[in-house]
VODOTI-746572 format. One record per residue (C-alpha): x, y, z; residue in three letters. Coordinates in steps of 0.1 Angstrom, whole numbers, plus 5000, padded with zeros to 4 digits. Layout:
// residues N
XYZALA ...
// end
This chain:
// residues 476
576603826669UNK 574403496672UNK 573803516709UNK 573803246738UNK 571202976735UNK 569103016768UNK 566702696773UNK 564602866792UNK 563903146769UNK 560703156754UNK 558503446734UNK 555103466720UNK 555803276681UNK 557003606660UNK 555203426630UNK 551803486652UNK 552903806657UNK 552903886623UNK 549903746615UNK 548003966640UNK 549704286645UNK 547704516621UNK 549604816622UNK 552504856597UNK 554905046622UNK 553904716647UNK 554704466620UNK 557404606610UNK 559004516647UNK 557304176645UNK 558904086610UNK 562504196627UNK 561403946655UNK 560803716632UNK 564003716612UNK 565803726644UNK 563703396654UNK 565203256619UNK 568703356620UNK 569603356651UNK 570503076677UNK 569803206708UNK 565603126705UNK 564202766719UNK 562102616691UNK 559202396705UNK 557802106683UNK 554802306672UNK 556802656661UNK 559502376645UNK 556402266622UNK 554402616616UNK 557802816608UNK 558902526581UNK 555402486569UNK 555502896559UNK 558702836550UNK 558002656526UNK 555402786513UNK 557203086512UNK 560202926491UNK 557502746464UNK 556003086459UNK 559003276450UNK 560602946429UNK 557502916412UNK 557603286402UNK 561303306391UNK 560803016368UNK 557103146353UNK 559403496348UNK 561903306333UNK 560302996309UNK 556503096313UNK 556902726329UNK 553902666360UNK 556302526385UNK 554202286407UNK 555402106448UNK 555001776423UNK 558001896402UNK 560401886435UNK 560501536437UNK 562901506399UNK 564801836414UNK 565901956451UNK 567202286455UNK 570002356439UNK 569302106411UNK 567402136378UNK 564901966364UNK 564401856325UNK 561602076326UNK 564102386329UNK 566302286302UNK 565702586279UNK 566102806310UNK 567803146305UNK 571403156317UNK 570303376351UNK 568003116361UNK 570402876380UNK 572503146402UNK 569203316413UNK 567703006425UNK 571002866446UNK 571403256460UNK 567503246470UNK 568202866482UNK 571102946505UNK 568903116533UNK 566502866532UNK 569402646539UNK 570802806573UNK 567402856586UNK 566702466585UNK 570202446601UNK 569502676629UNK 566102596638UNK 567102196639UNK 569802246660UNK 567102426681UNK 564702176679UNK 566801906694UNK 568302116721UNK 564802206730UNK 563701836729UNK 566901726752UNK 569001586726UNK 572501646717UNK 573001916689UNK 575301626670UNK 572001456660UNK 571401786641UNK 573701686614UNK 570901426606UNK 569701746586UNK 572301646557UNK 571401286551UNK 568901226526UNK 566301086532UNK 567301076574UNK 566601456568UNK 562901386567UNK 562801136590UNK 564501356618UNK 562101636606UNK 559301426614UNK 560501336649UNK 561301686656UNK 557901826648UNK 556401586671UNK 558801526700UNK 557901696733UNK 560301966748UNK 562501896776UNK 564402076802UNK 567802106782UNK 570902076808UNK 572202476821UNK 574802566791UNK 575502866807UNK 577302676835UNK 580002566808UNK 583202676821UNK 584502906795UNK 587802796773UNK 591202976783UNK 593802836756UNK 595703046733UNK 595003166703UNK 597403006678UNK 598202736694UNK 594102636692UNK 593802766659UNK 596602576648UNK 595302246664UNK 591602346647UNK 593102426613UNK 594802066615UNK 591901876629UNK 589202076600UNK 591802026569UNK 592301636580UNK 588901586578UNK 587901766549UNK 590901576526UNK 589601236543UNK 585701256532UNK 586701376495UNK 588501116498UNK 586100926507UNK 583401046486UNK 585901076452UNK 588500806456UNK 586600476477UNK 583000556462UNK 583600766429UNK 580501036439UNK 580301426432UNK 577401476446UNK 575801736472UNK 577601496497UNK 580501596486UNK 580401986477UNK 578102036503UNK 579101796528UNK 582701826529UNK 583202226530UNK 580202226561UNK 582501896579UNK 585502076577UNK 583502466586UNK 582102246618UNK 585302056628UNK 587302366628UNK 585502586643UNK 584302346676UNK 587902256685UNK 588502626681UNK 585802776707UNK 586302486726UNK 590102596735UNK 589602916728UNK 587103216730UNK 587003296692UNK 585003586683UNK 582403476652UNK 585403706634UNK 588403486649UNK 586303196642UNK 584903286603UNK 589303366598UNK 590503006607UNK 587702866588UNK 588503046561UNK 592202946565UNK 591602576567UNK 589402586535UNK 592602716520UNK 594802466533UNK 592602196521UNK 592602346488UNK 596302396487UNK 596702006499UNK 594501906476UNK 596402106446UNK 600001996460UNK 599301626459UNK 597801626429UNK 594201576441UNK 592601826424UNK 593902126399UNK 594002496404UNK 591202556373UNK 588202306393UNK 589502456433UNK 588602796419UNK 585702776406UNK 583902556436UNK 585502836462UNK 582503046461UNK 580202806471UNK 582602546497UNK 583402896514UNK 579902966520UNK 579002646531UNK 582302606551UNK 581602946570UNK 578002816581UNK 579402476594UNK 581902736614UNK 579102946630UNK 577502556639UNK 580502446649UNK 581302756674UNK 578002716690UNK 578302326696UNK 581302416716UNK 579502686732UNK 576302486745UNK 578802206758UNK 578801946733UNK 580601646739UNK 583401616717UNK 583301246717UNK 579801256705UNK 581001496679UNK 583301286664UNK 581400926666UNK 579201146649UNK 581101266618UNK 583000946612UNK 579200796606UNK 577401086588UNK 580501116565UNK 580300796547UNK 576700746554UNK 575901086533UNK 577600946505UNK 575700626502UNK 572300726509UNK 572400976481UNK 571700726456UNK 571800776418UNK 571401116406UNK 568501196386UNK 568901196351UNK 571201466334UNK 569501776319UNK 570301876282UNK 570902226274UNK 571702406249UNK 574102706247UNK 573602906219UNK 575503196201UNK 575903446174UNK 577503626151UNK 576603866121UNK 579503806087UNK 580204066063UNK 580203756033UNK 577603566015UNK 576203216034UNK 578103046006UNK 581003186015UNK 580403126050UNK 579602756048UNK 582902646038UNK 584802766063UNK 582102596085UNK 582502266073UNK 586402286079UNK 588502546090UNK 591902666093UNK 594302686124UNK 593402916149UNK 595903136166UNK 596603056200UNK 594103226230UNK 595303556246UNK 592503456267UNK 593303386306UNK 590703126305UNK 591902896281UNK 595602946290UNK 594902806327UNK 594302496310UNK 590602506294UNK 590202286264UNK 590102516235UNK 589402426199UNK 592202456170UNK 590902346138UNK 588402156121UNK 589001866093UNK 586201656079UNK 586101306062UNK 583701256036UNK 580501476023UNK 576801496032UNK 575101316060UNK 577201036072UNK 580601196068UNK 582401256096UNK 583501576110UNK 586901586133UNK 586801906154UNK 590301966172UNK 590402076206UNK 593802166225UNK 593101826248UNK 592001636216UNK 589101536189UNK 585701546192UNK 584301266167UNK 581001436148UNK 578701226121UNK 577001466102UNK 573401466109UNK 572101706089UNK 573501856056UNK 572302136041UNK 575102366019UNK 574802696026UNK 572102676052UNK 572502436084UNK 575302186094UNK 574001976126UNK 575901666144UNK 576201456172UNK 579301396198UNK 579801076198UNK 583801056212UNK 585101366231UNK 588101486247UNK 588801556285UNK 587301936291UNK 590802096301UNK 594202026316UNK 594202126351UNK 596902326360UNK 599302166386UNK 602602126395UNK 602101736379UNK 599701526351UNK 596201546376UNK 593601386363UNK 590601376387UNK 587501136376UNK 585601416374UNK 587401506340UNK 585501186322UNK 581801156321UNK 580701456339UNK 580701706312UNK 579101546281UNK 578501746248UNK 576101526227UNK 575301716199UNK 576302066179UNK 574502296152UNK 575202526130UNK 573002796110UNK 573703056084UNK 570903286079UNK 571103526051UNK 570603886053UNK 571303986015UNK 575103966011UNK 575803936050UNK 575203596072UNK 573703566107UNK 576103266120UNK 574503056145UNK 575802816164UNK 574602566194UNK 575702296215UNK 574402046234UNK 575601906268UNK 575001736302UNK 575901836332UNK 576501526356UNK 578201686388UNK 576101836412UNK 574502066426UNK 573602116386UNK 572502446395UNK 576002536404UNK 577802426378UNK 575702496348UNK 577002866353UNK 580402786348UNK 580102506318UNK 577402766300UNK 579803026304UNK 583002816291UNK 581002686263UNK 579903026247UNK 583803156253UNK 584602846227UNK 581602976202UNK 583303276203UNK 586603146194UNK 584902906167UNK 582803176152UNK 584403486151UNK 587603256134UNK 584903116108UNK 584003546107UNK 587303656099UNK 588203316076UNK 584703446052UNK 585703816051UNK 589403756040UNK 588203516017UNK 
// end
């Protein structure tokens, strides 16, 4: 699938290619070269194509970013505006983003992201240096650094690859070894990461799942001659024994290890197609390992602070056959809600139960009951009949994970924050337009990532909330 890296294997740059073939039919060729050149890991990359590919690059990715988020905000999106938000992050200035926003630019991201892979590990091959030091790529700030060098070392006659003797082990017995190896070291840097340093950032949900992808897959091709199938199946397998460690111990619950499975798969499957080729080229396994045990930690620390959270707003609707009047006093307070028939909330999502409030007009004190507990509202603004607005200023843990004991990972205080809530009754002549919208910050990361789920989670509760208040009007 990937191919052989050949040192000695060396074409015209496909991105000149490109840029001079006029003919469509020609170019079309030239762009397949080109992708191949990208993808693959079977093409040398000298210092000079290393800096003209991630030059177009990107260009290429600033061009398409800055046109998603004009579409989406009418926002100019400018290279100055990268350094408050990388990739998969957000910036303030995309607060009032639509919903859509965030998933498009982490799917339009992830290319970008194997390509610097592949071409670094070229790059230092090319330049006579062990493929380990490619894993530089995932430090911050180091990343730059090491693109720097790269662009500007010389190339070097790489030692013969080919002359590797080729692994004759058995299958399970090497996958079984791998699988043990990968899962060991994935549990040990979130432990790491969560436990010793307290951190969920992209150290952690990126650099973990691409560790374990890496470790698993080199130990495997180096015993054995997986297949990129063979190989992409024990990756997957390990990321499933981590997560079903992590769930039995009590690490983490089943609610938070499904919804980062999507993207720790992804990431995890790339680290395998590294890791496979590593073994291939001959990689000292030595060097591998000094080599993770540094970059582990190391990731972690040189992250720094994250930038400062992003407030959003989720906001939602609903049209009542009853006078605002009506409406607003089931607003203020309301009544038990029956208990969810939604799957969401019954695998342990914080759901709200009824509303009480101390006190009348600005300054009183609304108590809104969630299944996990209260959230603690002063009223902000009162106006009867019109608009009720708050802030947050205690709340409750964002759901009971769902494990076999009482988990509680630190991720469950601090990292979701509501800090304030809204609602508006807008009369259409006998009949209300409910409104209602909340305020949060999202503090793990990448933000991009996670905003889909908590944005999502947050308008299921406004339906709850305001279809009860609905149904509460209309009996009334």
């Amino acid at each position: 699938m990937l191919g052989r890296y050949r040192p000695g294997r060396q074409r015209a740059d496909p991105l000149e290619r490109v840029a001079l073939r006029p003919d469509p039919a020609q170019n079309v060729s030239a762009m397949s070269d080109l992708l191949r050149f990208w993808f693959r890991l079977d093409r040398r990359v000298t210092a000079g194509a290393y800096l003209r590919h991630g030059f177009a690059l990107m260009v290429v990715k600033y061009g398409v970013d800055a046109a998603l988020i004009g579409l989406a905000t009418n926002t100019l999106w400018t290279p100055l505006d990268y350094l408050s938000s990388v990739p998969l992050l957000l910036s303030d200035r995309l607060a009032d983003a639509p919903s859509y926003l965030a998933p498009a630019l982490a799917l339009w991201t992830l290319p970008f992201l194997w390509i610097g892979i592949s071409m670094t590990l070229r790059r230092v091959l090319d330049a006579g240096g062990s493929a380990w030091w490619a894993l530089l790529f995932f430090i911050p700030v180091v990343s730059y650094l090491l693109m720097a060098v790269l662009s500007l070392a010389p190339s070097r006659a790489p030692r013969a690859a080919d002359a590797r003797e080729e692994p004759h082990g058995e299958r399970l017995p090497s996958s079984l070894l791998s699988m043990a190896a990968g899962a060991a070291a994935g549990l040990a840097l979130l432990g790491i990461g969560v436990l010793l340093m307290n951190s969920y950032g992209l150290a952690v949900f990126m650099g973990t799942p691409f560790t374990i992808g890496v470790v698993t897959a080199f130990l495997l091709a180096d015993r054995y001659p997986a297949s990129v199938r063979e190989t992409f199946e024990v990756v997957t397998m390990t990321v499933l024994l981590v997560a079903g460690s992590a769930f039995v111990i009590g690490f983490e619950g089943a609610v938070c290890l499904l919804m980062v499975a999507p993207l720790g798969l992804v990431i995890a499957l790339m680290g395998g197609i590294v890791g496979r080729e590593l073994a291939r080229w001959g990689e000292s396994p030595t060097r591998g390992a000094i080599a993770l045990v540094l970059l582990g930690p190391s990731g972690v620390l040189l992250e720094g602070e994250p930038p400062p959270p992003v407030l959003r707003e989720v906001e939602s609707a609903v049209v009542v056959d009853a006078p605002p009047e009506v409406v607003w006093r089931h607003v203020v307070t309301f009544s038990p809600i029956p208990a969810p028939e939604s799957l969401l909330f019954r695998l342990g999502l914080a759901y709200p139960t009824h509303a009480e409030i101390e006190g009348e007009g600005v300054g009183a004190v609304r108590y809104c009951h969630f299944s996990t507990g209260a959230f603690v509202e002063p009223i902000t603004v009162w106006e009867p009949g019109r608009r009720l607005a708050f802030d947050v200023v205690e709340s409750p843990r964002p759901l009971d994970e769902l494990s076999f004991r009482d988990v509680a990972p630190p991720h469950l205080d601090g990292y979701l924050v509501p800090r304030a809530g809204e609602f508006r009754l807008v009369d259409l002549g006998g009949r209300t337009r409910l409104e209602g919208s909340t305020w949060y910050e999202q503090r793990l990361r990448p933000e991009g990532y996670w905003v889909v789920f908590s944005d999502y989670i947050i308008a299921k509760i406004h339906e709850r909330v305001l279809t009860h208040i609905a149904s509460e009007a209309v009996a009334r």
